[in-house]
N, C-alpha and C positions, 0 to 999 in steps of 0.2 A: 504494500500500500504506500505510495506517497504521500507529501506534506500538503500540497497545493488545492486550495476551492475554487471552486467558481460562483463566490458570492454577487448575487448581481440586485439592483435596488431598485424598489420602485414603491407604487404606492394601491399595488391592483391588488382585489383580495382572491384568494384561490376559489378555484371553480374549472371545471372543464370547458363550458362552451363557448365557441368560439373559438377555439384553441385550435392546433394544428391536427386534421384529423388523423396526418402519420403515426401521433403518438398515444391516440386516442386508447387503441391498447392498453400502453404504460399507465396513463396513468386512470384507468378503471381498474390496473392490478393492485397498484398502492402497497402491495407486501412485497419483495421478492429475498431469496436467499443469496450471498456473496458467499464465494468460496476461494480460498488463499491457498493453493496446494503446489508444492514444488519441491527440490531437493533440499532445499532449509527445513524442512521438516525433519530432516535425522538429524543433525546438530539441537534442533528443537528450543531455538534460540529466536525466532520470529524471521522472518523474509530480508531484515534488513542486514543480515549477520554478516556476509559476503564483504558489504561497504564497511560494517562496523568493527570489525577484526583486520578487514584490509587482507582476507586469504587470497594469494593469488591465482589467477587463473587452471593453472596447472596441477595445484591441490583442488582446488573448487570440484574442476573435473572428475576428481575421484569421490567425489557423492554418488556419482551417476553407478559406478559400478556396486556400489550398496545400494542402491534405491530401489527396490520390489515390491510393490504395493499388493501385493498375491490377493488382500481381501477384499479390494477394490469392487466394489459391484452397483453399477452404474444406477439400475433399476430401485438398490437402496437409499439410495441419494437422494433421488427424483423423489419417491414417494416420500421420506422424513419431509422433505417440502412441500408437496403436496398435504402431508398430513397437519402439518404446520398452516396453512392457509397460504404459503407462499404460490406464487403464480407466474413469477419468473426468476432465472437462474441465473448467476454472473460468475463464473471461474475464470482464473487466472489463465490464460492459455499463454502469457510468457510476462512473466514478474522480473524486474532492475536486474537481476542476477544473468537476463540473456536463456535462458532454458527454457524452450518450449515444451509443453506441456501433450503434444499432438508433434503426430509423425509428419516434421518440416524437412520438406526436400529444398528450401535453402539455406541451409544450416545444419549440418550433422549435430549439433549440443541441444537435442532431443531425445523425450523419452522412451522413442521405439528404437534409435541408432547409439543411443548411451547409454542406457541401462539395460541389465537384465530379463528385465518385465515383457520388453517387448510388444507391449499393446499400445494400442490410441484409444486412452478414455476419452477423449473427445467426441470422438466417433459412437462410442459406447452411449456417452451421454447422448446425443442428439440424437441416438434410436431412443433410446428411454424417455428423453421429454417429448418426442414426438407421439409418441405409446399414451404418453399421462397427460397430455394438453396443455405441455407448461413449455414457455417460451426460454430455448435454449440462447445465453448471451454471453460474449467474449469481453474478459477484458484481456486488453495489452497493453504493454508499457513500450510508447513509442519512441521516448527520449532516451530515458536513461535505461542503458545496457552496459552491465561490466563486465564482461563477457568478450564485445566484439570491442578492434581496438579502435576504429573511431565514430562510435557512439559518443556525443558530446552532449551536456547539459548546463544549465548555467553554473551550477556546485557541485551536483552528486556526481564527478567524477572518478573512472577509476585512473588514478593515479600515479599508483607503487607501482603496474604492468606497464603504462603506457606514456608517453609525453605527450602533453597536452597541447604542447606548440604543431605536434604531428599528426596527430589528427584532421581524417578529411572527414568530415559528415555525410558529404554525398555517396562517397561508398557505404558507410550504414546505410545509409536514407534507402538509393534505389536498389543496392545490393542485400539489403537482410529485412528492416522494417515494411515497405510496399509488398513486395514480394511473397513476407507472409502476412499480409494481412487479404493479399489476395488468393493465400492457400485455405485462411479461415472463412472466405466468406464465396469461394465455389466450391469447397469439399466437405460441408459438413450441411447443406441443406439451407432455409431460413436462417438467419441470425437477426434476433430481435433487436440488437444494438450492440455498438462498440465501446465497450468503457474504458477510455485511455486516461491518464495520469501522469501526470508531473511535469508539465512542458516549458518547465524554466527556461528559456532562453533560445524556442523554438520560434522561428520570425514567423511575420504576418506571413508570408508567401507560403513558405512550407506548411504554416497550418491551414489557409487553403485548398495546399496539394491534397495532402490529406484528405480533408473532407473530400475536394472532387476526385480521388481514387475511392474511398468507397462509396460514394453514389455511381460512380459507373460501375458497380460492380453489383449492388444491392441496391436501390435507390429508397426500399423502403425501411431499409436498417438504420435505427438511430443512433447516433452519437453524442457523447455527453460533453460540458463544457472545459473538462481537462482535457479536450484536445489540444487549447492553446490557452496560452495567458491573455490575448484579447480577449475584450470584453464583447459578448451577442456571440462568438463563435457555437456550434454543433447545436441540439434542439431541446437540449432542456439542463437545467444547472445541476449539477454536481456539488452540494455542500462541503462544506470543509472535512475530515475525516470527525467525526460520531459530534457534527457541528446540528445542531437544530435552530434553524432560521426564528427569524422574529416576525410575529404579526404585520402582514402587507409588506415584506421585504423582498421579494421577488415577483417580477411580474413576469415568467415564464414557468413553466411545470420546473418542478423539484426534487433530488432526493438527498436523503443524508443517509452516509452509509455509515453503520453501526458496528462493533463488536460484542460478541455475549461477555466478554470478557475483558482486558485492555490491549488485544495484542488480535493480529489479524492472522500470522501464518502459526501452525503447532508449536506451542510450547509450552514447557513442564514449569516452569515457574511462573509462570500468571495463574493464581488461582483463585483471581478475585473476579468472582462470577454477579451478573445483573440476577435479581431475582426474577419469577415469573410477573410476579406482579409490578417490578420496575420496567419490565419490557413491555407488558400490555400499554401501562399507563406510557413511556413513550411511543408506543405504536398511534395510539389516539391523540396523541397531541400533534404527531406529526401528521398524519391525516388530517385534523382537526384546522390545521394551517394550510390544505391542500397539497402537500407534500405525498411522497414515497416514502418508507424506509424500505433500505436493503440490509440487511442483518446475518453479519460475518460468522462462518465456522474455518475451522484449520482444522482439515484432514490430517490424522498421523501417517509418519512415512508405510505405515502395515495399509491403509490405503479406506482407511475408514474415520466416522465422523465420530468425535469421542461422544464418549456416554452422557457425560452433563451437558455436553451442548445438546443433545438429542433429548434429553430430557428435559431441559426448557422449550424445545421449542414445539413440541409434544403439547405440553402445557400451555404454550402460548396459542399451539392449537385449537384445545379443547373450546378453550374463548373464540376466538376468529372463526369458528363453526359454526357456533349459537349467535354468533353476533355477523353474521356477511350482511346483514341487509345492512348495516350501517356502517360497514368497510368499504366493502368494493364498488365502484362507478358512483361514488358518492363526490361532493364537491365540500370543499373547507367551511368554517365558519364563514357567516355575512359580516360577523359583528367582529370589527378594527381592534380587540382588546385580548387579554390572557383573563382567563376563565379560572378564579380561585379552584373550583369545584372540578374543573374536567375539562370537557372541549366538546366541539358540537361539528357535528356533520349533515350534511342534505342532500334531498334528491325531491324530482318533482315532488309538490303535495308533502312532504313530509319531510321532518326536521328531529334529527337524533341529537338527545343529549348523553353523553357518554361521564359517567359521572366516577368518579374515584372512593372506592368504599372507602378509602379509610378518614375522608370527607363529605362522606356522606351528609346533607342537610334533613336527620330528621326532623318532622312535621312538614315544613314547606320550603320550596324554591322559588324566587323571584327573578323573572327576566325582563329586558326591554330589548323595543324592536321587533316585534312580529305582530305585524300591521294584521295578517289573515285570522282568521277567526279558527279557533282549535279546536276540531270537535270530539279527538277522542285524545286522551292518552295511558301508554301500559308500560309496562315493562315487555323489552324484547325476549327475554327468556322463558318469561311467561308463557307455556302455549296456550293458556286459557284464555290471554291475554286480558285479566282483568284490569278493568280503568282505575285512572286515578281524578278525582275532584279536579279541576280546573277555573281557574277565574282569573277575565280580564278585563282592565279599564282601560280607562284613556283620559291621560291631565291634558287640556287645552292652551292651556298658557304654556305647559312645557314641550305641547308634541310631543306626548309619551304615550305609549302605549306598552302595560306594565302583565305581564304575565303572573301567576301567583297559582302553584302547582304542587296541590298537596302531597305527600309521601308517606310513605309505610315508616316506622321506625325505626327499620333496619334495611342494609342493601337487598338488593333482588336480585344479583348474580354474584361470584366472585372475582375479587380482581379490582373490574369494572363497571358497572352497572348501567345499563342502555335502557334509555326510557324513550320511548317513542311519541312524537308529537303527530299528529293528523292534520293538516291544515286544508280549508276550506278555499278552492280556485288557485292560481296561480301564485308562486310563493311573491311574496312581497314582505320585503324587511328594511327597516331604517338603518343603515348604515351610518349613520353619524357616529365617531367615537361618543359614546356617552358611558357614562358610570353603570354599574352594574349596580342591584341594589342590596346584593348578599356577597360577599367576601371580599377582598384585595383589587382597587382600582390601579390600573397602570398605565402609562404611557408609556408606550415602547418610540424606540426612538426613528424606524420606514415611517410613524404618523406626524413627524414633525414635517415641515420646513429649517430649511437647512439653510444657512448662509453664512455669510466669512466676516469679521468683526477683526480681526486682523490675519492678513497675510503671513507667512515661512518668510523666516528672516536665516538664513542658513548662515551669515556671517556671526550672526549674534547665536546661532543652534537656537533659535526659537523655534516651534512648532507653530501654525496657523492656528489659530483660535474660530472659532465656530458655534455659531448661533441655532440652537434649535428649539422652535416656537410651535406648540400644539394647540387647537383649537377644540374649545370639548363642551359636551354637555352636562355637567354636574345637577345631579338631580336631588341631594341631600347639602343642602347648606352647611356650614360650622368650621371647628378648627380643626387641620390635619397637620400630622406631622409627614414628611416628608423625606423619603430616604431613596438615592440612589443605587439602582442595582448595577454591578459590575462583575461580570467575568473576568476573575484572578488564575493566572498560572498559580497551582501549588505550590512551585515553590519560589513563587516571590511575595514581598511585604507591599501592602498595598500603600504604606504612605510615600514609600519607596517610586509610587508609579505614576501618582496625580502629583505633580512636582510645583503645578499654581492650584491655586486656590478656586472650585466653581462658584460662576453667580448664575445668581436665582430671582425671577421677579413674576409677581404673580398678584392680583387683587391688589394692587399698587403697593406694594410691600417687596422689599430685597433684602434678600438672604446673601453674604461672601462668604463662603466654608471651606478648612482646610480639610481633606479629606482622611477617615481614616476610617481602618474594618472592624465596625461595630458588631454584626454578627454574619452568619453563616447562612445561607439557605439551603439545609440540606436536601430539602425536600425538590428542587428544582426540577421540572422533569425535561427542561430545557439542557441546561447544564453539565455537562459531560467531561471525562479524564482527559485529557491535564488539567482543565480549567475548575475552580468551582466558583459558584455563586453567593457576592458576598455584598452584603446592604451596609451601606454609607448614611448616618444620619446628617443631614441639611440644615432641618428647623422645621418652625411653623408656619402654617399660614394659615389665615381667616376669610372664608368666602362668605358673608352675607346673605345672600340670595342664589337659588338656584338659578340654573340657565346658563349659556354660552360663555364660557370662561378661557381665557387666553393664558400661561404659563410657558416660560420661557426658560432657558438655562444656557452657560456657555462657559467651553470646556474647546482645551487640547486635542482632548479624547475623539471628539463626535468627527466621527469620518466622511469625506467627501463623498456627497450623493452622485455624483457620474463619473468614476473613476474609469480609466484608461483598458487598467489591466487588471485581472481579476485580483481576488486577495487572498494573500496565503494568510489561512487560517491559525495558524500556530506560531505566526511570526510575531504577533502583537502578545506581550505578557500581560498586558486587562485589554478588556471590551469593555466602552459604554452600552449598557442594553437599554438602560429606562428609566422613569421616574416612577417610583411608586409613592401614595397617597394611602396615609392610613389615618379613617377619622378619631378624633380622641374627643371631642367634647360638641356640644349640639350650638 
């Protein structure tokens, strides 16, 4: 797995229509399974070992003559996925290390002409997903190769084999990469999409090439945005590695791709595993934002998927089973906010709340924004589907239309809990950011306006200062305290990271704060390894009256809404994500 995202901004909320209907597939799949399998599996040190030990070439090699996957069985695979609710497949058909994973006749350092084993599970797979109805997809790593000697990238080079001054790219380019990518996409049948990775320092031109070599070759095969560091490149974004977007932050289809654990290719030392219930609840969140998740396992070198990872994802099955009507072909939340309780998904006529048992709201739940009239609602697991009480109004002065949706006292499924809404004619929802009127209001920071209050002064090492201004609906008056959320690398100090001071202005009132990490979010379902989520206290503020409230802040931090090239994900040690607002008095 590489470093590099394709975080791309804008302000559209997820929904399929209208979208490109080449990918209209992907994203009615919304689940699919990644697979990280290769010769680092017997070291069992993860995919990056090759670069991280610096072994050369010539040791490397002799992986291949251990490497025998004898348990390997293609049709096992398929189905742990299928059984899972996944719906399409992404394996490694040739990871940084240069080893293809499928019998590559340009290239001998594959696994039918280097190893033992002799077979193309490739081939294996795509009889198999063709069998179970699940879309077979390749990733490959188009840039960085350590293996051949002039593969070049902008850092992950190999090295200690090769001089970097001697390096020709064009012989990798049209002698090993084109070559096989036109071996993966006429030998093995459909290929749903190509997942490439890490294209540090590949130029505009050649990631063109690229894209137009594989549409002349598949035209309906998709490609993700690690094709290139340009920004709008291939057809839909690629998050940062186990990156979960923020509300209205991409305005193209999405995915983030996941580990069960912290590590992508087999290894005996990661053995810190997501629970079932951490993986449902982000499965629905990232849905819930109109996104994909893809959700990693690493094959052992014996050629099989380990037990815990089969065992979660079994489990994540069981859910995704009882719960498809409100996974698959569904469209994101309408409403511009983070959902204390859960996340919410739709589909014609009908609006899924996907609620988190271990926040459950017994007695009632309050929504705004669903203008239609609801005429039934149940629990999805219910087969009996019995209703629940429902009541709604409407404030004229605030334009609200307020939902009020009675509950049982305990969840109705485990895990998750999928309540189903019934809405009467064509959906119709108020999108205005506005406050919720039960748990945690936010302002994520795709809902501001962005602007520049001072320029990059690079003689002085200044950063650009930047203004971001949200406009919102507050429907509950009084005083809140106000705390910024921030994704911190683990292992750095946060006061170590905001180096000026943020301002704050809001109800004609300004806040100057130095910043420092007040507490932990651990419950995040955003939030993922290396980073975690940690709240900055600001101050207070006092809003008077309800209705249209402006809130402003400005910081180093807030990143430029139309950047060039995409953004590596892991390069920044914090992210600004948001403001949060928690009322403390009436």
């Amino acid at each position: 797995m590489g470093k590099a995202s394709g975080a791309e901004n804008g302000n559209n909320h997820a929904g399929i229509n209208g979208r490109d209907p080449r990918t209209a597939w992907w994203t009615e799949a919304r689940f699919g399974m990644f697979i990280h399998w290769g010769l680092y599996a017997l070291p069992a040190q993860g995919e990056w070992i090759m670069y991280a030990q610096k072994t050369p070439v010539l040791e490397y090699e002799q992986l291949g003559k251990q490497f025998n996957p004898t348990e390997f069985d293609a049709k096992a695979w398929v189905s742990l996925a299928k059984d899972a609710g996944m719906r399409y497949i992404v394996i490694t058909a040739k990871h940084h290390d240069g080893f293809t994973m499928y019998h590559s006749k340009a290239d001998p350092f594959n696994i039918v002409d280097s190893t033992p084993f002799s077979r193309d599970p490739m081939k294996e797979l795509a009889e198999a997903c063709r069998e179970a109805g699940i879309v077979l997809c390749f990733y490959y790593s188009h840039v960085i190769d350590w293996h051949h000697p002039h593969a070049v990238h902008k850092e992950h080079n190999n090295t200690w084999d090769y001089k970097l001054e001697e390096k020709r790219f064009t012989e990798y380019w049209e002698g090993k990469a084109k070559p096989q990518l036109k071996e993966l996409l006429t030998e093995y049948g459909r290929v749903g999409l190509l997942w490439f990775d890490t294209a540090g320092g590949l130029s505009e031109e050649d990631s063109k090439d690229i894209v137009e070599h594989v549409r002349s070759l598949q035209p309906d095969c998709l490609i993700n945005s690690r094709v290139s560091h340009y920004m709008g490149m291939g057809d839909y974004v690629s998050k940062g590695d186990n990156e979960i977007g923020m509300s209205g932050e991409d305005t193209r289809p999405w995915e983030t791709p996941m580990t069960l654990n912290q590590s992508w290719g087999y290894t005996t030392r990661d053995q810190i595993w997501k629970t079932a219930d951490a993986l449902i609840q982000k499965l629905v969140h990232v849905i819930g934002k109109g996104g994909n998740l893809l959700l990693n396992v690493g094959p052992t070198p014996q050629g099989t998927i380990p037990e815990r990872s089969a065992e979660r994802l079994r489990e994540v099955g069981e859910w995704t089973h009882r719960n498809a009507e409100a996974v698959y072909s569904t469209e994101g939340s309408p409403f511009p906010c983070e959902l204390d309780w859960g996340a919410i998904t739709t589909k014609p006529g009908r609006m899924y709340l996907h609620m988190h048992n271990a926040k459950w709201p017994a007695g009632s739940l309050r929504l705004c924004g669903i203008r239609n009239k609801v005429s039934r609602a149940y629990p999805l697991a219910d087969p009996n589907q019995a209703g629940f009480e429902v009541e709604q109004t409407y404030d004229r002065k605030l334009n609200l239309h307020t939902l009020k949706l009675h509950l049982p006292p305990h969840p109705t499924d485990q895990h998750v809990s999928v309540i189903v809404l019934e809405l009467e004619g064509e959906n119709d929802f108020d999108r205005t950011l506005t406050q919720m009127p039960d748990g945690v209001f936010q302002l994520d920071v795709p809902h501001a306006q962005i602007s520049i209050l001072r320029a990059a002064d690079e003689e002085q090492e200044l950063p650009a200062l930047r203004c971001a201004e949200w406009n919102f609906k507050l429907i509950a008056p009084g005083t809140y305290e106000l705390m910024l959320v921030s994704f911190k690398r683990y292992d750095k100090e946060l006061a170590d990271l905001y180096t000026e001071p943020i301002l704050l202005e809001a109800a004609g009132q300004s806040i100057v704060k130095n910043l420092v990490e007040d507490a932990v979010d651990e419950h995040s379902p955003s939030c993922q390894h290396p980073y975690t989520a940690v709240l900055s206290r600001i101050g207070y503020i006092t809003w008077e009256q309800a209705g249209m409230q402006t809130l402003m802040i400005g910081s180093s931090k807030l990143k430029d809404p139309s950047p060039r090239f995409t953004e590596i994900w892991h390069a920044d040690s914090v992210k600004l994500r948001a403001i949060r607002l928690v009322r403390v008095a009436d």
